[in-house]
N, C-alpha and C positions, 0 to 999 in steps of 0.2 A: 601583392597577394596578402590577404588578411591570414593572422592567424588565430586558431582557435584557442580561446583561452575556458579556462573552466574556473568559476569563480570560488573564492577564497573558503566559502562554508562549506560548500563542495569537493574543496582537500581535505579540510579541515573532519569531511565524513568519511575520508579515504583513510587521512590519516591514522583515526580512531578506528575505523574498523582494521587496521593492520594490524595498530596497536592490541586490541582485543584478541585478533591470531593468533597472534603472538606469546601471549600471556596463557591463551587456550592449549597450542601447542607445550610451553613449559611446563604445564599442569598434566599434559600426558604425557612428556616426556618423565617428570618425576612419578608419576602412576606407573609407568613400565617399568623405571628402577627396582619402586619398592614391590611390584609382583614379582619380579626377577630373583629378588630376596626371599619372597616370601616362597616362590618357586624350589629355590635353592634348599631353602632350611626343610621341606615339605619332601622334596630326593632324601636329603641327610637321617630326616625320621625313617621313612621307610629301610632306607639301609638297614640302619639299625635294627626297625623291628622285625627285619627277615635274620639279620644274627641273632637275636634273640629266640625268634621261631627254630633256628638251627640247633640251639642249645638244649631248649625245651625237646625236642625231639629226639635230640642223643640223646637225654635221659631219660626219656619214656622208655627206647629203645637200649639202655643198658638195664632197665628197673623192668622188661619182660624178657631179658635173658638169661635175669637173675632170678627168676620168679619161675 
C-alpha cells in the first residue's frame, strides 16, 4: 500500500500559516489584556466620579437648608 505523502513546500505552507495563527492569536491575546486594563481603570473613574457626584450633592443639599 502506497502512502500519501504531501510534498515539502506544501508543509512548508502549513507550517507558515500555523506560524502566522499563532502570532495572530498572541496579538489578540495581548489586545484582550490591555482592554481588560483599560476596562478596569474606566470601572475605577466612574467609581469615583459617582463619589464625587455624592459629595457635590450633600452640599447642594446642606447650602438649601441653610438657605
Amino acid at each position: 500500500m502506497k502512502k500519501l505523502r504531501v510534498g515539502r513546500s506544501r508543509e512548508r505552507d502549513i507550517a507558515s500559516q500555523v506560524s502566522e495563527l499563532r502570532q495572530e492569536l498572541q496579538a489578540l491575546k495581548t489586545e484582550m489584556v490591555r482592554l481588560d486594563a483599560d476596562l478596569d481603570e474606566s470601572r475605577r473613574l466612574n467609581l469615583r466620579a459617582a463619589e464625587l457626584l455624592d459629595i457635590v450633592y450633600e452640599e447642594l443639599g446642606k447650602q438649601s437648608v441653610q438657605n
